[in-house]
C-alpha positions as a Markdown table, in Angstrom:
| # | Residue | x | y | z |
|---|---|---|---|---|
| 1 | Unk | 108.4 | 78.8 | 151.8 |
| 2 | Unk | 108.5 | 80.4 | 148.3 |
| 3 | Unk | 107.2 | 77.2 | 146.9 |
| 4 | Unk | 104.8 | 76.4 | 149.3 |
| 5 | Unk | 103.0 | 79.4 | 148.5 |
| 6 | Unk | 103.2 | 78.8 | 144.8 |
| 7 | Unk | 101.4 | 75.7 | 145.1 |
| 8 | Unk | 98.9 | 77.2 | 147.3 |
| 9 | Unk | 97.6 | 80.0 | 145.7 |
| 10 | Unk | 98.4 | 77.8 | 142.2 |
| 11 | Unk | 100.5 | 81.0 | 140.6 |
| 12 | Unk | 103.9 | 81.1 | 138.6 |
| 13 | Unk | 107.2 | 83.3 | 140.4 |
| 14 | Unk | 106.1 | 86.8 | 139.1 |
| 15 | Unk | 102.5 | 86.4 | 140.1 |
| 16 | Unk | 104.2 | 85.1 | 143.3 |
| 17 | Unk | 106.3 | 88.3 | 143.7 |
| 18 | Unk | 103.4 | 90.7 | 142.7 |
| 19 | Unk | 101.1 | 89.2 | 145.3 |
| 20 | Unk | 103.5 | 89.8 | 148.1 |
| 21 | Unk | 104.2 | 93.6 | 147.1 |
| 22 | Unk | 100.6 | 94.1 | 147.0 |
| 23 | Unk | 100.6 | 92.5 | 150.6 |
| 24 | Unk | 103.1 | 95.1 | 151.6 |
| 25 | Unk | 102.1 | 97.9 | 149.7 |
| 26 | Unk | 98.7 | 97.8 | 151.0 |
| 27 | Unk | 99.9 | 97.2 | 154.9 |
| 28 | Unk | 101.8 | 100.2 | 154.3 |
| 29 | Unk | 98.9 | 102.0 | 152.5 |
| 30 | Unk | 96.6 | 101.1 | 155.2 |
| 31 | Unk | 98.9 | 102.0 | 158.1 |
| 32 | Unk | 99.2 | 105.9 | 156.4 |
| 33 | Unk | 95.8 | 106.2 | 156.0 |
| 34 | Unk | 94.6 | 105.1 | 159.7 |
| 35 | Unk | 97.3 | 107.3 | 161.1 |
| 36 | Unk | 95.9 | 110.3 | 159.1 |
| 37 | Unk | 92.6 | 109.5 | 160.0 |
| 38 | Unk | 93.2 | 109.9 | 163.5 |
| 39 | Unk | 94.9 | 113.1 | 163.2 |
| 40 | Unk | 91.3 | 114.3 | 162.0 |
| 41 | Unk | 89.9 | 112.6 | 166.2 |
| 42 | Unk | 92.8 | 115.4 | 168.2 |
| 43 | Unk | 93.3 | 112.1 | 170.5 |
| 44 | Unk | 96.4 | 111.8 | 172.5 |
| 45 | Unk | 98.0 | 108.3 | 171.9 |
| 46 | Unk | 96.5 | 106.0 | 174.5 |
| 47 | Unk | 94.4 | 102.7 | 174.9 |
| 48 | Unk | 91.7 | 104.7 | 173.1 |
| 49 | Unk | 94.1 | 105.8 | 170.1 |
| 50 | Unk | 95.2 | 102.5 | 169.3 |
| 51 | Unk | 92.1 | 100.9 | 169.8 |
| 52 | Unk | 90.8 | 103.4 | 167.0 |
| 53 | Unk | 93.7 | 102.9 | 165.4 |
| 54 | Unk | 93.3 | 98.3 | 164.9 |
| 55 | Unk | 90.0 | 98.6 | 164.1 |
| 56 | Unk | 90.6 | 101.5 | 161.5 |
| 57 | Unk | 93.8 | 99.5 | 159.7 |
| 58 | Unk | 91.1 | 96.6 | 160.1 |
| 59 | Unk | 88.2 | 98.4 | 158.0 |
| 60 | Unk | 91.0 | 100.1 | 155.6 |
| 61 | Unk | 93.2 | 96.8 | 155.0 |
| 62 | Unk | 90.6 | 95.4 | 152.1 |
| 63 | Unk | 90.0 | 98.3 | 150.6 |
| 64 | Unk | 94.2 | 99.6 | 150.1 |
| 65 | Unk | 95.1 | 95.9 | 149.1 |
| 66 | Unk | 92.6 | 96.2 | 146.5 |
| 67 | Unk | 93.2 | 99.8 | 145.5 |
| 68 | Unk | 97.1 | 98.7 | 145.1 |
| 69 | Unk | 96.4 | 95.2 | 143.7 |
| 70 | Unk | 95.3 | 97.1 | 140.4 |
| 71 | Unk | 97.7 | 98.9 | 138.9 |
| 72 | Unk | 99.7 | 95.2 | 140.0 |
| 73 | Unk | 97.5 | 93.2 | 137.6 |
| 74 | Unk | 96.4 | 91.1 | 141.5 |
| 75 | Unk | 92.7 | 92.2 | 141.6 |
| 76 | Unk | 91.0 | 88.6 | 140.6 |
| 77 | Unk | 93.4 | 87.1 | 143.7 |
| 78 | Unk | 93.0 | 89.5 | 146.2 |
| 79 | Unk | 89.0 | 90.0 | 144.9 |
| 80 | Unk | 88.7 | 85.8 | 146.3 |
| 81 | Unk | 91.6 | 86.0 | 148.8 |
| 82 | Unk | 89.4 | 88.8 | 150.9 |
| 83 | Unk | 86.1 | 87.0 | 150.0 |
| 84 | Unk | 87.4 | 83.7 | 151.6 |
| 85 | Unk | 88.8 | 85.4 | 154.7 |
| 86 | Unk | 84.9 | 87.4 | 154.9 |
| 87 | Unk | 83.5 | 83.9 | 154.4 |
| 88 | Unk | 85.7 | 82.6 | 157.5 |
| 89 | Unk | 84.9 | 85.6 | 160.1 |
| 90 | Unk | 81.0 | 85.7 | 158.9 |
| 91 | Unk | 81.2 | 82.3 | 159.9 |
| 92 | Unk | 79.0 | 81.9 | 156.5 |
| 93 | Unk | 78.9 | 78.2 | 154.9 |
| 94 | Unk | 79.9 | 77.8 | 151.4 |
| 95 | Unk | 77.0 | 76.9 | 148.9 |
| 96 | Unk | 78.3 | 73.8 | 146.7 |
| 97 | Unk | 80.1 | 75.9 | 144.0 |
| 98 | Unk | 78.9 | 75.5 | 140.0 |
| 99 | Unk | 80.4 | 73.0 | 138.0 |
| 100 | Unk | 82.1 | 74.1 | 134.9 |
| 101 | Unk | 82.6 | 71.3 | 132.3 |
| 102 | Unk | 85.0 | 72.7 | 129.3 |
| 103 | Unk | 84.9 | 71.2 | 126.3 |
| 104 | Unk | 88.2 | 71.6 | 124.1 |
| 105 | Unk | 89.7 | 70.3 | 121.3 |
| 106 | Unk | 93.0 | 71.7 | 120.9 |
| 107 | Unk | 96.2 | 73.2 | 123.5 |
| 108 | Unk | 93.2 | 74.4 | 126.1 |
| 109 | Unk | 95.1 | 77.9 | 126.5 |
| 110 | Unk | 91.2 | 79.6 | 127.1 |
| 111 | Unk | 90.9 | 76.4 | 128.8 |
| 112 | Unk | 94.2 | 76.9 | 131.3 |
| 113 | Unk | 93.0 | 80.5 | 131.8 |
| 114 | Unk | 89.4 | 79.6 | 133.1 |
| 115 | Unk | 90.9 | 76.8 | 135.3 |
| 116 | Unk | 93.6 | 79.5 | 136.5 |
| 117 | Unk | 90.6 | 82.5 | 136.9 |
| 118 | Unk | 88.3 | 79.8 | 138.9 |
| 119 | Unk | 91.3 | 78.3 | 141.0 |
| 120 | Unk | 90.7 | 78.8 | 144.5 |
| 121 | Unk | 87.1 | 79.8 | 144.3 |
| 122 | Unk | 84.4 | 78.9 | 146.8 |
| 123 | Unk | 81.7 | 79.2 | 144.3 |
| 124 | Unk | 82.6 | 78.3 | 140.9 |
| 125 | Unk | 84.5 | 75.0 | 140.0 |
| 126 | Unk | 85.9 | 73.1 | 136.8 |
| 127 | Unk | 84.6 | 70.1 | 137.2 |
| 128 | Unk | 85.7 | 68.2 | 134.0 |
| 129 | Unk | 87.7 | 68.5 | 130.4 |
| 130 | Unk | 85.4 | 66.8 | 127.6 |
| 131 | Unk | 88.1 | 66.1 | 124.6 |
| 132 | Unk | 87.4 | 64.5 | 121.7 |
| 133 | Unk | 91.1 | 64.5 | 120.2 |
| 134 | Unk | 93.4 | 61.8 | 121.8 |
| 135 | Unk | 96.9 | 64.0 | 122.5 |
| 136 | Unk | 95.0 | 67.4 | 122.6 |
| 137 | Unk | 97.4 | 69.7 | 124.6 |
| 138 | Unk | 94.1 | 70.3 | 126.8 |
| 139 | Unk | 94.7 | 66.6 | 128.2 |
| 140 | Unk | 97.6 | 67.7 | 129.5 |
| 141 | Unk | 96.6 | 71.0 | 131.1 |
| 142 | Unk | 93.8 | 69.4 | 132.6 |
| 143 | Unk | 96.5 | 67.1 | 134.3 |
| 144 | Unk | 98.8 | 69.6 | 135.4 |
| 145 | Unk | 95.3 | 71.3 | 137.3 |
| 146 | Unk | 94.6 | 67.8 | 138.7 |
| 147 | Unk | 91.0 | 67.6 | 137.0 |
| 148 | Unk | 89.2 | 64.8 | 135.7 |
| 149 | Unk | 89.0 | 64.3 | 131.7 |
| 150 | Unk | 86.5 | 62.6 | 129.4 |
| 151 | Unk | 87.6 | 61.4 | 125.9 |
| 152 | Unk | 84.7 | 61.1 | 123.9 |
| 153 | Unk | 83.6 | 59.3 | 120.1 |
| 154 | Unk | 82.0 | 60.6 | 117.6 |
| 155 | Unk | 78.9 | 57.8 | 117.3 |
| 156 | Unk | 78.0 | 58.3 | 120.7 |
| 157 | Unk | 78.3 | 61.8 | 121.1 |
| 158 | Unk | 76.6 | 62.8 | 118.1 |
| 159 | Unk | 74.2 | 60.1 | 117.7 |
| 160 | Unk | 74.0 | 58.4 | 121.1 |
| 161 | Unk | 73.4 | 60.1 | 124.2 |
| 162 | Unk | 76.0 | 63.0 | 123.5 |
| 163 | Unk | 77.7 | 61.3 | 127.0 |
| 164 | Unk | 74.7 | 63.0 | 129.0 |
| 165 | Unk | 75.2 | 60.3 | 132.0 |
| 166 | Unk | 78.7 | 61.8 | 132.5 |
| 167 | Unk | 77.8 | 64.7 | 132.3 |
| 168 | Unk | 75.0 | 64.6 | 135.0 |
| 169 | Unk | 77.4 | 62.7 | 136.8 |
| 170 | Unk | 79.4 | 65.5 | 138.0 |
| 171 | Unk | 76.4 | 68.0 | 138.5 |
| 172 | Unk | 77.0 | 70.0 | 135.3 |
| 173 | Unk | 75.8 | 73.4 | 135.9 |
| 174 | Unk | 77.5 | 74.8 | 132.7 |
| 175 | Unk | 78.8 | 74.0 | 129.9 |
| 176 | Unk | 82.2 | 76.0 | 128.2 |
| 177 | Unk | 83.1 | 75.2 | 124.6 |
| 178 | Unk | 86.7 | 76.4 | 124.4 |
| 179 | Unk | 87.4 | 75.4 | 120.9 |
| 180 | Unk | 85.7 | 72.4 | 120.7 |
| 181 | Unk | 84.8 | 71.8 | 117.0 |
| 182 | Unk | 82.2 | 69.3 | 116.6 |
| 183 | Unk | 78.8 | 70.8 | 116.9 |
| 184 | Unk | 77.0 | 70.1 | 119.7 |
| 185 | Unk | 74.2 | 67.3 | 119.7 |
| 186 | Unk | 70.4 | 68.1 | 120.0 |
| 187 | Unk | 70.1 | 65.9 | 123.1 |
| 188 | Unk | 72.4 | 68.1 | 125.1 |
| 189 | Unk | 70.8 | 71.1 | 124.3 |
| 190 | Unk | 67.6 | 70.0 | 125.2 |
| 191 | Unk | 69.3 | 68.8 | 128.8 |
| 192 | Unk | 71.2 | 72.4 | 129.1 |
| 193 | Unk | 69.5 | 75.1 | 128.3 |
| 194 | Unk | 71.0 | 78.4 | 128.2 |
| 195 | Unk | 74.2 | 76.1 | 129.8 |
| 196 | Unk | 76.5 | 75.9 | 127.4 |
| 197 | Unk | 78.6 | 79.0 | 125.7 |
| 198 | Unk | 80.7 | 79.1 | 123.2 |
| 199 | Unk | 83.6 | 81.6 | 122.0 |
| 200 | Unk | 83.6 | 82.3 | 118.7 |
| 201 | Unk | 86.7 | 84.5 | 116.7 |
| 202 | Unk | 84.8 | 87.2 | 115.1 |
| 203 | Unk | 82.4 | 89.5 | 115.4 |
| 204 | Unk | 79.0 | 87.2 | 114.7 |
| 205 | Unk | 76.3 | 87.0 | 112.7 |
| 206 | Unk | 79.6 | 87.4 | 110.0 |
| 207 | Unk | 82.1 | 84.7 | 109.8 |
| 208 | Unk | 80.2 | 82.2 | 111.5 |
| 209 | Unk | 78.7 | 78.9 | 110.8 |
| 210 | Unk | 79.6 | 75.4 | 109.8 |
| 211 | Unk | 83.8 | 75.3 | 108.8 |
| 212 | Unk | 84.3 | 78.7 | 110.2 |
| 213 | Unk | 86.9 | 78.1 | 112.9 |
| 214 | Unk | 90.7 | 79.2 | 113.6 |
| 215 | Unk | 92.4 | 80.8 | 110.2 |
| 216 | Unk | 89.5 | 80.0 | 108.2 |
| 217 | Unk | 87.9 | 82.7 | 109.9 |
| 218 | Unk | 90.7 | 85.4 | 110.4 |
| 219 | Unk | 91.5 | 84.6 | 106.2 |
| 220 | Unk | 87.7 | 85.6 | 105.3 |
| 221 | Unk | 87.9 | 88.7 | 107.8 |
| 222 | Unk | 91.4 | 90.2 | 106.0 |
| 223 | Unk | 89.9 | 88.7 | 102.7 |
| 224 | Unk | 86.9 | 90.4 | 103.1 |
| 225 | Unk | 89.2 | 94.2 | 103.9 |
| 226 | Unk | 86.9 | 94.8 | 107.6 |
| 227 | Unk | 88.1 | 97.3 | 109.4 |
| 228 | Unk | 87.8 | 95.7 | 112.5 |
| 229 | Unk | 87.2 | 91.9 | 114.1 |
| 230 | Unk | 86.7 | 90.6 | 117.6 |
| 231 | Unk | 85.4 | 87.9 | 119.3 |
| 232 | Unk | 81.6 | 86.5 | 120.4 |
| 233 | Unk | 80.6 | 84.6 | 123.6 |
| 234 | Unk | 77.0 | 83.3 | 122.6 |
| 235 | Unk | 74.6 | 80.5 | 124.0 |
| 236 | Unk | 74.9 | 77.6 | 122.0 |
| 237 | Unk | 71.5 | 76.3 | 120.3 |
| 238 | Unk | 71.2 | 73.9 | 117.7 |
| 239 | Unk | 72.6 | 75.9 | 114.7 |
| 240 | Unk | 76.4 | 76.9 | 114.0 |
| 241 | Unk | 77.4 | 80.1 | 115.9 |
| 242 | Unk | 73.5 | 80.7 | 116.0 |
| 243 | Unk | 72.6 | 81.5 | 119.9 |
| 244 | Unk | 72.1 | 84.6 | 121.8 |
| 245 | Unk | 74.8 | 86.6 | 122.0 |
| 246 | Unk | 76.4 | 87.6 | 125.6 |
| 247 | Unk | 79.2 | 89.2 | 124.8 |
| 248 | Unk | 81.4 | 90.8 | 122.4 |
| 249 | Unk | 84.7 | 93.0 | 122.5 |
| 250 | Unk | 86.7 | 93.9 | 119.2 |
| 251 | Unk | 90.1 | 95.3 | 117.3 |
| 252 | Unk | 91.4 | 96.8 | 114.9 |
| 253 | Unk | 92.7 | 94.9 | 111.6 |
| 254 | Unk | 96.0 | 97.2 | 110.4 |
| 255 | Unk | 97.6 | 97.2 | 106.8 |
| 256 | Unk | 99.4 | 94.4 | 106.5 |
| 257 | Unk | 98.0 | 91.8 | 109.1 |
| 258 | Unk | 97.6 | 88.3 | 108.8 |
| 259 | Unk | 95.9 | 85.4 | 110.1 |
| 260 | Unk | 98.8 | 84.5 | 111.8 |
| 261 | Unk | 98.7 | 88.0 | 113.4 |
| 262 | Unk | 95.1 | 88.6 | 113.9 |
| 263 | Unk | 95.0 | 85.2 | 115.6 |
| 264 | Unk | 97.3 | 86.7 | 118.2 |
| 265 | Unk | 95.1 | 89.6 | 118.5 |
| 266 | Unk | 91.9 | 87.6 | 119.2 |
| 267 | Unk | 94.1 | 85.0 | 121.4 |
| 268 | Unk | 94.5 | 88.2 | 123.3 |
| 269 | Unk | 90.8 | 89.4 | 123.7 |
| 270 | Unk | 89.7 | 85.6 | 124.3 |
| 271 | Unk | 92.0 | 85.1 | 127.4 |
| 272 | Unk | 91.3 | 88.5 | 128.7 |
| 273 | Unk | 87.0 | 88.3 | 128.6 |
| 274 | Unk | 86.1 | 84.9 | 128.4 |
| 275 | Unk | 86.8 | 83.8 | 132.4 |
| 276 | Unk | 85.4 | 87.0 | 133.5 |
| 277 | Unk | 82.2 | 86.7 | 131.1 |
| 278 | Unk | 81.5 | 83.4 | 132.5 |
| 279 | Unk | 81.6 | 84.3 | 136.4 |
| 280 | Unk | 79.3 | 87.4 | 135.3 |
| 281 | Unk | 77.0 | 85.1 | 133.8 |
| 282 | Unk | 77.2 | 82.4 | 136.7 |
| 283 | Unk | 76.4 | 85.6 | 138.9 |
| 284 | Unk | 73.0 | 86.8 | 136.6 |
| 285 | Unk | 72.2 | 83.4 | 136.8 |
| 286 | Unk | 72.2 | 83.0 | 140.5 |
| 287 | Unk | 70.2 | 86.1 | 141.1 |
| 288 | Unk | 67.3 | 84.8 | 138.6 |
């Protein structure tokens, strides 16, 4: 059953375990609080009492799971698990989700984390893995998730028609650059505007621009004594690390860091913002 489960919801055996005390927690949460509520009424336990008392635990039962799913690290699940089961009762029919193309060059770890953030979702969807490095760890990841992938030359891409048929084949509606390190050709920024993002590991305008990537950039920051570095989500345009910026979140550089060490610091901040920046943006963009 255990396993079953895993597979469904598409989490490891700790996530697994967490989920189900939140499901217990908040039955148990919910149950207190309808009981104490209907202290407040000075009704005698009848048909009318437990009436109350269903459709009380009913109304509370969303709110405790999500008040206990907190401190559990749960919220993103139970956030979509109660949004599907509205979506079922409302009798409300899904809207074709957005289609999320990443484009990666490397392991895909910001890559895994979007796919794992989005899994499950009515309205958003990763659509496709662009990769332009035969053996990139993101290949892999994208087969573990069961989606498509794209492996893509250099000529074409950059000179041709940066693979915009494929691209427009599965109904792109944004494009993610999750350490993808060619720059991205004219032609596709012309067909995406204000589409495609990009994370970049510092805190721009500094420490951007053409070569600026991975240690490069975390030698220059400790080279360079700042106090501080970060990451930037941006739009991509046609200049390196040039768009408008959407987001930005920081830390703090401490005697005796290095790259090796701020890299694990800006892993850290890039897992924990860039899924959540994206569905914010998706959201803005859907209200426009």
């Amino acid at each position: 059953m255990f396993e079953k489960l895993k597979a469904r919801w598409k989490v490891n055996g700790i996530n697994l375990a967490l989920i189900i005390t939140t499901f217990a927690l908040g039955g148990s949460l919910c149950g207190y609080a309808g009981r104490r509520l209907l202290l407040l009424t000075g009704l005698d336990k009848g048909i009318a009492w437990f009436i109350l008392y269903i459709v009380l635990i009913t109304l509370l039962w969303p709110l405790c799971v999500l008040l206990i799913s907190i401190p559990l690290g749960q919220f993103a699940f139970f956030r979509k698990y109660i949004q599907k089961i509205w979506k079922k009762i409302s009798g409300k029919k899904n809207n074709s989700p957005v289609h999320i193309v990443i484009f990666a060059s490397g392991a895909g770890s910001n890559a895994k984390k979007i796919i794992e953030y989005f899994a499950g979702s009515a309205t958003v969807k990763v659509a496709l893995i662009v990769c332009n490095k035969p053996g990139a760890g993101v290949l892999s990841v994208a087969a573990q998730n069961g989606i498509p992938t794209l492996l893509i030359e250099k000529e074409r891409f950059l000179h041709g028609d940066g693979y915009l048929p494929e691209l427009k084949k599965y109904h792109t509606g944004l494009v993610v650059l999750a350490g993808f390190l060619w720059k991205i050709p004219p032609a596709l920024v012309a067909a995406f505007p204000k589409k495609i993002i990009n994370i970049h590991p510092a805190l721009l305008p500094k420490y951007g621009g053409k070569g600026m990537y991975g240690n490069r950039v975390h030698e220059a920051v400790i080279a360079a004594q700042e106090k501080e570095s970060g990451i930037s989500i941006h739009y991509v345009d046609e200049i390196y690390d040039h768009g408008e910026t959407i987001f930005q979140a920081s830390c703090p550089l401490e005697p005796g860091d290095t790259s090796e060490s701020l890299a694990q610091k800006i892993h850290g901040l890039e897992h924990a913002h860039y899924p959540g920046v994206i569905e914010s943006l998706l959201q803005k963009q859907n209200r426009s």
